[in-house]
C-alpha positions in Angstrom: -136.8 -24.6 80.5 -139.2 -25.0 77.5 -137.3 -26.0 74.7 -139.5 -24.3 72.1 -138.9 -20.4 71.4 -141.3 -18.2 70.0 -141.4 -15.0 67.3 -144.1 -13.2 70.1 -145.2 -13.7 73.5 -148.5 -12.5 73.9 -149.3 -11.5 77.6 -153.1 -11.7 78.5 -156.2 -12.9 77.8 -158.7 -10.6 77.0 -159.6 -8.2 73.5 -156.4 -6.8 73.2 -154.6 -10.3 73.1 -157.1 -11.7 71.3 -157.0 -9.2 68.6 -152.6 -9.5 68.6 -153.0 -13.3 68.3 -155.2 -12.9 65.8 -152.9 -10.4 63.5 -150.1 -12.4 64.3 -151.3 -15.8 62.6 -152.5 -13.6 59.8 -148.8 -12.6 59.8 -147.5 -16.2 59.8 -145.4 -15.6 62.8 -145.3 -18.4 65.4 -146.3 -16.8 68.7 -147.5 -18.1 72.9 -150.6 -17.0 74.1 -151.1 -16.8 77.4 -153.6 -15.7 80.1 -155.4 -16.5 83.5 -158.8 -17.0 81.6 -159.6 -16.7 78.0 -161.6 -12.6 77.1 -161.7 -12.3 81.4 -164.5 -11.7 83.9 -164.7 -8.0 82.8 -166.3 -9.0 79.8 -168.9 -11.2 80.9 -169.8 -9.0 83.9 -170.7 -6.2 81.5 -174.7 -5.2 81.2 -174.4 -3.5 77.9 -171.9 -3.0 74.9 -172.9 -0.1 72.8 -169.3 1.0 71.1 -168.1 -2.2 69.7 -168.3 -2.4 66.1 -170.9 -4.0 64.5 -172.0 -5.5 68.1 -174.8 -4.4 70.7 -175.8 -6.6 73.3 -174.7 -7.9 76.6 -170.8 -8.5 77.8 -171.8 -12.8 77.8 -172.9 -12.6 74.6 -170.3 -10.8 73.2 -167.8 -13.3 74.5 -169.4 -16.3 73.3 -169.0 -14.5 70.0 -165.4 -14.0 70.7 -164.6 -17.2 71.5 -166.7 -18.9 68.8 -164.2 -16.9 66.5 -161.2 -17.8 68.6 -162.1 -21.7 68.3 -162.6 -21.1 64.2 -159.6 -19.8 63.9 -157.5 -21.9 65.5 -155.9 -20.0 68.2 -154.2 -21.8 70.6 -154.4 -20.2 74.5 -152.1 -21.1 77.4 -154.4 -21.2 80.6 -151.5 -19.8 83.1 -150.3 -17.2 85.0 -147.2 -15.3 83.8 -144.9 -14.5 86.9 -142.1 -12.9 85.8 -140.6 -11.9 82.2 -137.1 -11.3 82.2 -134.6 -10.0 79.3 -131.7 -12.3 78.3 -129.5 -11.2 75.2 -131.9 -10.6 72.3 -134.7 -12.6 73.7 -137.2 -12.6 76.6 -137.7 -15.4 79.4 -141.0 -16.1 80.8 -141.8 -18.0 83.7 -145.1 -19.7 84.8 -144.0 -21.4 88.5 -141.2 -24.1 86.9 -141.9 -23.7 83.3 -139.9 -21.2 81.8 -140.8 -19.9 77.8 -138.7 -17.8 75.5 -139.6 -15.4 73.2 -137.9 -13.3 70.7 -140.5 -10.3 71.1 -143.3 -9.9 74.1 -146.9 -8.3 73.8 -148.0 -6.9 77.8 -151.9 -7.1 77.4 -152.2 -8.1 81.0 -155.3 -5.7 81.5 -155.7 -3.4 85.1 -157.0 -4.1 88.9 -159.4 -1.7 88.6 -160.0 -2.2 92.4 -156.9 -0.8 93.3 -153.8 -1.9 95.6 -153.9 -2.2 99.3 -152.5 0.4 101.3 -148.6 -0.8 101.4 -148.6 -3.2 98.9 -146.5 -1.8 96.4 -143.9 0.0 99.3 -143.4 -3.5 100.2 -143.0 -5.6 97.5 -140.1 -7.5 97.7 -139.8 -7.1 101.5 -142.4 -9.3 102.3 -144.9 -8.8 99.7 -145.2 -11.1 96.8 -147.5 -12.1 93.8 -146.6 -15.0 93.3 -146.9 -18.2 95.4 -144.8 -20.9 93.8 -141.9 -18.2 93.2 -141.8 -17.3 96.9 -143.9 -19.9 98.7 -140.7 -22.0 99.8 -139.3 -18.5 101.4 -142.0 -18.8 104.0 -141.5 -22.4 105.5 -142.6 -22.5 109.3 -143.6 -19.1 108.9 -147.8 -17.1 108.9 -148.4 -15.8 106.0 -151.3 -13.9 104.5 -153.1 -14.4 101.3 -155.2 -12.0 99.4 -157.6 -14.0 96.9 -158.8 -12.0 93.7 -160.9 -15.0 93.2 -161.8 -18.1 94.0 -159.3 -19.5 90.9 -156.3 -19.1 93.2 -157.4 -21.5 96.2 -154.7 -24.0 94.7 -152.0 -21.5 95.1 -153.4 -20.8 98.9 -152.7 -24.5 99.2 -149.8 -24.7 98.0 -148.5 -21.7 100.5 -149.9 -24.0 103.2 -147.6 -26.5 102.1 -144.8 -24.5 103.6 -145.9 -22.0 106.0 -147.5 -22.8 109.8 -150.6 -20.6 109.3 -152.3 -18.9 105.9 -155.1 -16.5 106.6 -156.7 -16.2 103.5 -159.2 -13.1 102.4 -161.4 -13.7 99.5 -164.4 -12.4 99.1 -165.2 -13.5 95.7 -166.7 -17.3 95.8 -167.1 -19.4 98.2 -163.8 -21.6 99.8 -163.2 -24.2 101.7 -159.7 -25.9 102.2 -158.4 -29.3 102.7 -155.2 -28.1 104.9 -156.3 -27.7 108.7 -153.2 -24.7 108.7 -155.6 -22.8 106.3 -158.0 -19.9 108.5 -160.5 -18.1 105.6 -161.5 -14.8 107.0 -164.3 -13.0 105.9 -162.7 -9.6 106.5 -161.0 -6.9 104.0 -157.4 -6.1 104.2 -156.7 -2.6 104.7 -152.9 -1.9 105.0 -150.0 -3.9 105.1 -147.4 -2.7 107.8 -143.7 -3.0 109.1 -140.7 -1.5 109.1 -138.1 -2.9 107.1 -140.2 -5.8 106.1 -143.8 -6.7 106.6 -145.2 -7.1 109.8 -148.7 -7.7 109.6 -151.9 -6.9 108.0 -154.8 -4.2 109.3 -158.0 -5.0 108.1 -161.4 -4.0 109.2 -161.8 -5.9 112.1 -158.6 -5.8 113.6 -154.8 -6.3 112.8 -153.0 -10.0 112.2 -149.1 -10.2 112.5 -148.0 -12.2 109.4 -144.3 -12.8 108.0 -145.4 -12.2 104.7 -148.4 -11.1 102.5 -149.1 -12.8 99.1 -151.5 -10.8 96.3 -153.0 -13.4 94.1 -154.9 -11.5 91.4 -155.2 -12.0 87.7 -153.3 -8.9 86.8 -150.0 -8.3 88.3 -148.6 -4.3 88.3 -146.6 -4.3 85.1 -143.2 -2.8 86.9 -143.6 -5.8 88.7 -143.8 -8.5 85.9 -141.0 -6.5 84.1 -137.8 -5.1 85.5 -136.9 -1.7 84.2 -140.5 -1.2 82.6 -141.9 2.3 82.4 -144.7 3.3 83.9 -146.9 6.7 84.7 -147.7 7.4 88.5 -150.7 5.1 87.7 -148.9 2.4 87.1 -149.8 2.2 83.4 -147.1 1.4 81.0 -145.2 4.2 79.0 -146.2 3.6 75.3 -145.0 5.5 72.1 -147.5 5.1 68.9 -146.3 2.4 67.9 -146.8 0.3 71.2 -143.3 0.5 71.7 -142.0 0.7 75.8 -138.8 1.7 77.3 -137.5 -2.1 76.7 -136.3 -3.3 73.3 -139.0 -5.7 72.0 -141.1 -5.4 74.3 -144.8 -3.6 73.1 -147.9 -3.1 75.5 -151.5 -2.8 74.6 -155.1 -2.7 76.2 -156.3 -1.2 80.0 -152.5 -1.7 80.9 -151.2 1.6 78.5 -154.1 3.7 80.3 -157.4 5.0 79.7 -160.2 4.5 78.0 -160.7 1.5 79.5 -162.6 0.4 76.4 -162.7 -2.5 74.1 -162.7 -0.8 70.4 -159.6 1.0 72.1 -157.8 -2.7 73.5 -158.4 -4.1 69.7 -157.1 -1.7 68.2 -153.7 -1.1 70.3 -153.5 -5.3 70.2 -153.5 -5.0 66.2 -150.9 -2.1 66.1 -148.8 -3.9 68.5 -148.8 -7.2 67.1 -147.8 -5.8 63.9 -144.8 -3.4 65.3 -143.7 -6.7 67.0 -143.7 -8.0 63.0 -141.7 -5.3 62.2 -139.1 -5.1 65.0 -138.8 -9.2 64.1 -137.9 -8.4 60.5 -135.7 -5.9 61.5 -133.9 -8.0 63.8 -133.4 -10.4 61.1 -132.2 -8.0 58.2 -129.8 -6.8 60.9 -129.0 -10.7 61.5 -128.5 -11.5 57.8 -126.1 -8.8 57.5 -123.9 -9.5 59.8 -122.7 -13.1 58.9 
């Protein structure tokens, strides 16, 4: 485990992050942040931003503007993927495949999959379905698995299923991959449904069907109940918020695409400064309560 603690743990790289981690040095509070990329692919995909503040131009230039600010002020980012938060006593665990942080207070900014979840996905997570490789990888020795790239950033975590199972058929039809392992087959198909009965079977997809022990989604932004046990969510899958940021967990606040629609940047800014401040709040609270009863 990571021997350092933290007041905040700040969940995901794009505005809404940005904007907490931002607030939260302002606040003196010593806080993790941590994402797959630094402001996302959403951002610099965009053709036009008309509704930021004080900013009109394309989603690129916007983020160089971001991230020039970031670097000014100091912020430091965790490149990594956050696979599971878990509560212990009055703090939260986060794990990144070994490493394992803690944090007093966590921020969920992880953003949405706009794309959607394959048919069966979430029905059988847990039976076969997984979204994270070096958590369940080892599960899978001598076995076929499938894995589902959201981008050509998880090819290592392809290879590192390969390391255990017989076969991986990977899908990924963003960028172009080519792996090192002979037990690796890239298919250029789309996945359509995962099936079985009381686990998974296989995997339909366009051309055909493929039996596979297990399927693995590796996408930037995992479904929040999955991250979180016990998390709130809508039939969406967005997370239950009050104003305040506040969820269904103690310490625990959510801001950005994840608490719903609009999906709009003014709108993840402003939900990453009210949260970073309730954490602040809850944190002095916490303390008070602390102080009071030594």
């Amino acid at each position: 485990m990571d021997d350092i603690g933290y007041d905040v743990a700040i969940v995901g790289g794009g505005i809404a992050g940005f904007e907490a981690a931002l607030t939260l040095k302002t606040l003196r509070r010593k806080f993790l942040w941590v994402g797959t990329k630094q402001f996302g692919d959403k951002i610099l995909l965009a053709e036009h931003v008309s509704n930021f503040p004080s900013f009109s131009g394309t989603g690129r230039e916007l983020c160089a503007l971001l991230k020039k600010q970031a670097q000014a002020e100091e912020l430091p980012f965790l490149k990594a993927r956050i696979d599971g938060i878990y509560q212990s006593g009055e703090e939260y665990l986060l794990t990144v495949g070994e490493k394992t942080f803690r944090a007093r207070t966590v921020i969920l900014a992880t953003g949405v999959e706009t794309s959607g979840a394959v048919k069966g996905e979430r029905e059988f997570l847990g039976r076969g379905v997984s979204y994270c490789a070096v958590c369940d990888g080892a599960l899978y020795k001598g076995k076929t698995v499938a894995a589902v790239l959201s981008s050509a950033d998880f090819k290592e975590e392809a290879e590192y299923l390969a390391g255990f199972a017989k076969k991986v058929y990977v899908f990924c039809k963003k960028g172009d991959l080519s792996f090192s392992k002979e037990n690796i087959e890239s298919l250029d198909d789309t996945p359509l449904e995962v099936f079985g009965t009381r686990r998974v079977e296989g995997l339909k997809t366009a051309r055909g069907t493929i039996e596979a022990d297990g399927v693995f989604f590796l996408k930037e932004s995992v479904p929040p109940s999955s991250l979180v046990g016990g998390l709130e969510t809508d039939k969406d899958g967005h997370v239950l918020v009050q104003r305040d940021m506040a969820t269904n967990l103690k310490g625990l606040f959510a801001a950005g695409d994840v608490t719903g629609r609009p999906y709009q940047y003014a709108k993840a800014a402003g939900e990453g400064l009210v949260a970073a401040f309730s954490a602040n709040a809850f944190l002095s609270l916490q303390d008070r309560e602390n102080q009071e009863n030594l």
